[in-house]
N, C-alpha and C positions, 0 to 999 in steps of 0.2 A: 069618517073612519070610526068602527066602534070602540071602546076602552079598550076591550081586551086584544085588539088589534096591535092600538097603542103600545099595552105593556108588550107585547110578544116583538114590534121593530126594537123596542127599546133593549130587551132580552138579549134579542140574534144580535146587536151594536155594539153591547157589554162582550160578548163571547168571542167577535169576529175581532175584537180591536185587543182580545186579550186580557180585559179587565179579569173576565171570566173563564182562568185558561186551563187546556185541558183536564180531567180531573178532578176539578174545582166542585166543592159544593157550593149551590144557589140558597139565598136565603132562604128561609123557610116560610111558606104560606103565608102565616103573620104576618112575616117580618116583609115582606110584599106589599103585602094588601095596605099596611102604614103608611111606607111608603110613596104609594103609589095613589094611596084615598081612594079605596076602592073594595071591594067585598071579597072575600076571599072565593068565589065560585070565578070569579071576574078571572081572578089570579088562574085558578088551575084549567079555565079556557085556557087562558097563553101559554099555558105551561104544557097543556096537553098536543098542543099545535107545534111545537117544539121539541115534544117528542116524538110525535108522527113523522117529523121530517129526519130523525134517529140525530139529533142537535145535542140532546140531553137523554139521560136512564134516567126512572125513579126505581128507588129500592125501598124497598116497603120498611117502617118504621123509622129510617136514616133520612130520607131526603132528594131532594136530585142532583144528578150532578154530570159537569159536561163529557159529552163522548170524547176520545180522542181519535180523531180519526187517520188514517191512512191509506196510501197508495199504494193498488195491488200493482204488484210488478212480477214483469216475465220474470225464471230464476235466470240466474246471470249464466252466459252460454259457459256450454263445457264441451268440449272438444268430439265427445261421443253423443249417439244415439242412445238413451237407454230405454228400451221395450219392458226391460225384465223385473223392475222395480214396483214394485204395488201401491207404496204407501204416498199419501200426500204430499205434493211440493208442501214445504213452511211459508215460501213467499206467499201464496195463495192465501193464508187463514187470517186473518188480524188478530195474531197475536195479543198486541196491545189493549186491545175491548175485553180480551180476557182476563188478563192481566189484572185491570180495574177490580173486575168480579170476583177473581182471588182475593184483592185489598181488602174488598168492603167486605166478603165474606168473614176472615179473618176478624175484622173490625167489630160485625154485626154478630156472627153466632158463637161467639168465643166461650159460652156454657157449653153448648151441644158438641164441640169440638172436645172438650175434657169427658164426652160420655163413651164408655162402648160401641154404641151402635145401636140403628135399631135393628127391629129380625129382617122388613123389609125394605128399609131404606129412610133416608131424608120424606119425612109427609108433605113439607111444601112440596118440595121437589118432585113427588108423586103427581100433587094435585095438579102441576101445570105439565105433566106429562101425560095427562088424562088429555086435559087440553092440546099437547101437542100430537098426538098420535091420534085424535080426531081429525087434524087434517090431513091425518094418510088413512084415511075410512076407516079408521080402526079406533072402532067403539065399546068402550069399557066400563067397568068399575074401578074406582080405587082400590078396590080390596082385593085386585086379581094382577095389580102389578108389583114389581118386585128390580128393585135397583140391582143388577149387580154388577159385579168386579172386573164390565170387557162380558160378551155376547159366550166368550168361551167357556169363564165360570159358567154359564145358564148353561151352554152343550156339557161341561163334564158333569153337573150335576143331575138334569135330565138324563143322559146317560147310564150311571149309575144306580139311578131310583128307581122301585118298581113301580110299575103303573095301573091303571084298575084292569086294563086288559089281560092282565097277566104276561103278555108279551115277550118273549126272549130274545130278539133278535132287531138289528136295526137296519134299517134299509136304508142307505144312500145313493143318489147319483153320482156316475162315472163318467168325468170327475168331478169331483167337488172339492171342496174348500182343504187344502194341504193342512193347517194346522188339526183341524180334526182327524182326518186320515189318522195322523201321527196321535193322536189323544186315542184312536180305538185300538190302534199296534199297542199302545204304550202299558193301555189297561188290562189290553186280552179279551176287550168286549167283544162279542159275536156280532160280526156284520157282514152283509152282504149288498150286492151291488146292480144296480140297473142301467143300462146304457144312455147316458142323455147326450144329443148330438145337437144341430143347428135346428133341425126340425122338431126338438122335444123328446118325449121318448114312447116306446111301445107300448101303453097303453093299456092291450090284451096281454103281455109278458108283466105289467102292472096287477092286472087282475088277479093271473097266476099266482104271483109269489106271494099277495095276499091271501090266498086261497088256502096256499100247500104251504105257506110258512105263518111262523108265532111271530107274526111282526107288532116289537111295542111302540116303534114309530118309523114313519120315514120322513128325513130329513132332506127338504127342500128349497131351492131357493128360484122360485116363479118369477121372478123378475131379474133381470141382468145377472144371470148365473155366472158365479164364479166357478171356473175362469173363463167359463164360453161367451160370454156375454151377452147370453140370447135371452128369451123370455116366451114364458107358456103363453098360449092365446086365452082366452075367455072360453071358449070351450072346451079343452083341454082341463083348467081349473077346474069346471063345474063337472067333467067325467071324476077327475081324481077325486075330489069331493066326496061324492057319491060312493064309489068304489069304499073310499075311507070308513064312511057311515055304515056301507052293505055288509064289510069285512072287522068292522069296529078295532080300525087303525088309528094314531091319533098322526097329526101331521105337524112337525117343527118348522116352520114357516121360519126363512134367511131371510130379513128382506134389508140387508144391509145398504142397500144403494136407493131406500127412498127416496132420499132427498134430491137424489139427482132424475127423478122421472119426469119428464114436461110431458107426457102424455096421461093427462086428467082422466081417460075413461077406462085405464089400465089402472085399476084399483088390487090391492094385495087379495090372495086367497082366503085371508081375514077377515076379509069384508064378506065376503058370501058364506061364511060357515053359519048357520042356522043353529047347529048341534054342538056348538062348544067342544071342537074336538081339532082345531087348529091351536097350534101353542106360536105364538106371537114374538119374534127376535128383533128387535131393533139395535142397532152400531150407531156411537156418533164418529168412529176411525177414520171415514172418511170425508165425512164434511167438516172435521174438524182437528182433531188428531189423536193418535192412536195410545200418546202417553195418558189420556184424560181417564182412560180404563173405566169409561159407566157406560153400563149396556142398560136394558129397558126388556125386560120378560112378561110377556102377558097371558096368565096360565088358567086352563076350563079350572071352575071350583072342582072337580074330585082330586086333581092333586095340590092342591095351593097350601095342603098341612103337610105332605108328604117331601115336596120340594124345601118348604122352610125348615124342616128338622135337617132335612139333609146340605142344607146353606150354609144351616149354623156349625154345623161340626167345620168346615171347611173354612168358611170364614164369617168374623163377627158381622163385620158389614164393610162396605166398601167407603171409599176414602170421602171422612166426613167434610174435609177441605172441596174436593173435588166436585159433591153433589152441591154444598150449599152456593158454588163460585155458578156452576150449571144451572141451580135455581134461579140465581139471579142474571145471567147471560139469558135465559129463557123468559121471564118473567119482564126482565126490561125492553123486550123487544128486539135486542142486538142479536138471537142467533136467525129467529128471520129475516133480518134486514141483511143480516152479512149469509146467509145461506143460499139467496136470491143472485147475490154477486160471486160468491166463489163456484156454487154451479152453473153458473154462467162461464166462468173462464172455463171449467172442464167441459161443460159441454158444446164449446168451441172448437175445442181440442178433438172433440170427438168426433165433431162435422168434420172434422182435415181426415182422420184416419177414415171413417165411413169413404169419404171422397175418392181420397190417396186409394183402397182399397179398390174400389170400386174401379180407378182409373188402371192398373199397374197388376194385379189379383186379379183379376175377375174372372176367370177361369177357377179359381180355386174358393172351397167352401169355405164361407167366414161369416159372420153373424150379419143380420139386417137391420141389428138394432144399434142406431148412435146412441154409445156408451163410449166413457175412457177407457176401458178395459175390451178387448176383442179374442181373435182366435184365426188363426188358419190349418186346415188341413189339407197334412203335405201328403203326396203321394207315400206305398208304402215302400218304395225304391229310395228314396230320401234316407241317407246315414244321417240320422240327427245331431251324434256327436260332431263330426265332421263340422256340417251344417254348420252347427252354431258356433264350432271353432273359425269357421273361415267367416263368419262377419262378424266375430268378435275381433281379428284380428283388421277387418276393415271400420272397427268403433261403434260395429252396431250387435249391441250388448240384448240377447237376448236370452228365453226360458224354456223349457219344454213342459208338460206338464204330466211327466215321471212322478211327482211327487204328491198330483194331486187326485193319485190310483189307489183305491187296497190293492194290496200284495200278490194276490191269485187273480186280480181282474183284467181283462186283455186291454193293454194301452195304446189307444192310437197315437200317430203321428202329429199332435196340436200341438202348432207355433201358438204359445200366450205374447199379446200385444196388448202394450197398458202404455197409455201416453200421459200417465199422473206425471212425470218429470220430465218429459220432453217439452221442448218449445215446441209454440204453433209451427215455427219458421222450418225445422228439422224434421216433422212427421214425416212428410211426406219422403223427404229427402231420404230416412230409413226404412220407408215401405217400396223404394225405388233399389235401394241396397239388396233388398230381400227377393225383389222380383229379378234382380239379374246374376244373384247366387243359386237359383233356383234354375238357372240355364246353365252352370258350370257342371259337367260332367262330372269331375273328381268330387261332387256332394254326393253322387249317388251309390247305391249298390248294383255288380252287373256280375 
C-alpha cells in the first residue's frame, strides 16, 4: 500500500469513529506531514482523495474540514395532493452543507462583509461561476457576468434599460413565468405576447412580429418552460436564432431548470449564439432554495455599462453573506456532489408523473418532456373554477395558469402539475383524481 494510501485509511478512521466530527477542522498540511513523516505532496494526495469521495471541503486560505453529512428523506406525508406548489421540498436540499459555508464564510471574509458591495458582484464567486456555467455550455468571460439579487432583479432591470437596439417593446411567451407578468402590469412596460403550446410556437407569427414590431427582446425559456414544461428542439433554437440576428432582436434566455437536464445533447440557446445577442439567466431556486436570492446574468459587451449603471441605482449589491457561503458551497465541491442527488430525487418524481400521465391522460395534451413541473390541456367545456374547486375538496390542490397570461392575451385551459412537494407514492394517486374529475359532468360547461 502506498503512504499516501496509508494516511487517507488513517484519515477516513479518525472521521468515521468521531475523533474528527462533523465540522471539525483537519490539521493543517504541516501539521500532517510531521506527524505522519512524510512530504507534504504525500499529504494532499490523501487529502484530495477524501475529498473526491465529498468526506471533507477545503476552503481556500482556512483549511479543511469534515462534511456533515445527511439523509435525504421523503417529506413527511400530508393528507393532500399538492399539484399547485412550485417551490422546492426543504427535505430535499442539505441544508446542513450549507449551513457550514455560511459559518466559514462569516469566519473567512469578515473585511468584505463590512464593505458596500462590489458593482458586479463577489470576484471569487464570479471566477467559479465562469467555471460553473461551463458545464451548462455556456461560455464566458468574467467580465460579462454579473451576480444579482434572484434572476428577477436581472428581468426588472433588463427590462427597464434601453438597449442598443433601440427597441420598445418586449416579447414573451403565452404563458410564461407569473412573477414577471406581474413586474410588466406593475411598471406599465409595453409587452406583447406569442403563443407557446406543447409543440413550441409559430415560428412564421415569430418572424412577423419581428418584422412589424420594435422588439428590445423576447424573453424565453428553451428548455423546460415554465409552466408548460416542454422544451424547443434544436432546430427550432437555431430558426429563432437567426430570425434574432435577421431582425437584430436580442434574446433573454430563462434557463432556470439547468440543473435538472440529464439530456447532454440539449445544450442552452447560449451555446449556439455566434453574435452575442442571447442574454444568459441562470436561478439556483430550484436546486437549492429560493431564500439564497443569487441569480447569475451573462450579458453581450454592448450593454454590460448600461445594465451596471442601472444595478446600482437599484441595488448596491447582493447579499455579501450569501455570495461568499455560494463561493465556497461551489468551490468545495459540495453543490455538485449534492446537485447529482437532489436531482435525482426530482427527477424520479418526474418519471412517476410522465408515467402516471401517460397511463390515466393520454388522451389529453401534456408535455413529453420528464420534468417536475408539467401541464395539461383541458377541453374548452371544462369550468375551471369548478374543476379545481371539486378536487380541492377531494385534497388534490391544484393551479391554473390565469396568472401566468398578460391581460389582453387569450388564456387556455392549462392544468399546471409540479410534483416539487408530492411524494413519489401520491403522484400518481392525484393524476388518477384528475382523470376521474375529468368524467364528472357537473365540471363542465353545457
Amino acid at each position: 500500500m502506498l503512504k499516501y494510501e496509508t494516511i487517507y485509511q488513517s484519515l477516513l478512521q479518525k472521521i468515521q469513529s468521531g475523533d474528527f466530527p462533523a465540522g471539525a477542522k483537519l490539521p493543517s498540511i504541516r501539521g500532517l506531514s510531521h506527524q505522519y513523516i512524510c512530504s507534504k505532496s504525500t499529504i494532499i494526495s490523501a487529502l484530495k482523495r477524501l475529498e473526491e469521495q465529498h468526506i471533507i471541503y477545503s476552503i481556500p486560505k482556512s483549511g479543511y474540514y469534515v462534511v456533515e453529512h445527511q439523509v435525504f428523506e421523503e417529506p413527511t406525508s400530508t393528507e393532500g395532493v399538492d399539484f399547485a406548489t412550485s417551490s422546492p421540498t426543504w427535505h430535499a436540499f442539505p441544508y446542513k452543507d450549507f449551513q457550514q459555508c455560511i459559518n466559514k464564510a462569516i469566519d473567512t471574509y469578515q473585511e468584505e462583509l463590512f464593505r458596500y458591495g462590489t458593482p458586479k458582484g463577489l470576484s471569487l464567486l464570479i471566477i467559479e461561476a465562469k467555471k460553473l456555467l461551463e458545464s451548462y455550455q455556456v461560455f464566458t468571460k468574467p467580465e460579462q457576468i454579473f451576480i444579482t439579487s434572484g434572476v428577477q432583479q436581472a428581468l426588472a432591470i433588463l427590462s427597464m434599460m434601453p438597449f442598443p437596439n433601440n427597441g420598445s417593446t418586449i416579447l414573451v411567451e403565452q404563458p410564461s413565468y407569473h412573477l414577471y407578468m406581474d413586474m410588466l402590469k406593475t411598471y406599465g412596460i409595453r409587452a406583447i405576447g406569442i403563443q407557446r403550446t406543447a409543440q413550441g410556437i409559430d415560428l412564421k407569427q415569430l418572424e412577423k412580429i419581428f418584422n412589424e414590431e420594435e422588439i428590445k427582446f423576447f424573453y424565453t425559456m428553451p428548455r423546460f418552460h415554465n409552466p408548460l414544461g416542454t422544451s424547443y428542439s434544436k432546430k427550432d433554437k437555431e430558426t429563432i436564432l437567426q430570425l434574432a440576428y435577421k431582425y437584430n432582436v436580442y434574446i433573454i434566455e430563462d434557463d432556470y431548470l439547468a440543473d435538472f437536464e440529464y439530456n447532454t445533447k440539449n445544450d442552452p440557446l447560449f451555446a449556439e449564439d455566434i453574435k452575442e445577442q442571447v442574454i444568459y439567466l441562470k436561478s439556483f431556486s430550484k436546486i437549492m432554495f429560493p431564500g439564497l436570492r443569487i441569480g447569475l446574468a451573462v450579458l453581450p459587451p454592448p450593454i454590460l455599462s448600461t445594465f451596471q449603471k442601472f444595478r446600482m441605482t437599484i441595488d448596491i449589491d447582493s447579499s455579501m453573506i450569501s455570495q461568499a457561503a455560494l463561493y465556497l458551497y461551489i468551490k468545495s465541491g459540495m453543490f455538485e456532489h449534492n446537485k447529482l442527488k437532489v436531482s435525482s430525487i426530482y427527477h424520479k418524481r418526474a418519471q412517476i408523473l410522465h408515467q402516471s400521465l401517460q397511463n390515466h391522460l393520454a388522451n389529453y395534451e401534456s408535455s413529453s418532456e420528464i420534468v417536475m413541473h408539467g401541464h395539461i390541456l383541458l377541453p374548452r367545456q371544462v369550468n375551471m373554477k369548478l374543476f379545481i374547486r371539486y378536487l380541492y375538496e377531494q385534497r388534490v390542490y391544484l393551479d391554473s395558469v390565469e396568472s401566468n397570461y398578460l391581460a389582453n392575451f387569450h388564456k387556455e385551459r392549462v392544468l399546471k402539475l409540479n410534483v416539487s412537494n408530492v411524494e413519489n407514492h401520491r403522484v400518481e394517486e392525484g393524476v388518477k383524481k384528475i382523470a376521474s374529475a375529468l368524467k364528472k359532468r357537473d365540471n363542465y360547461f353545457f
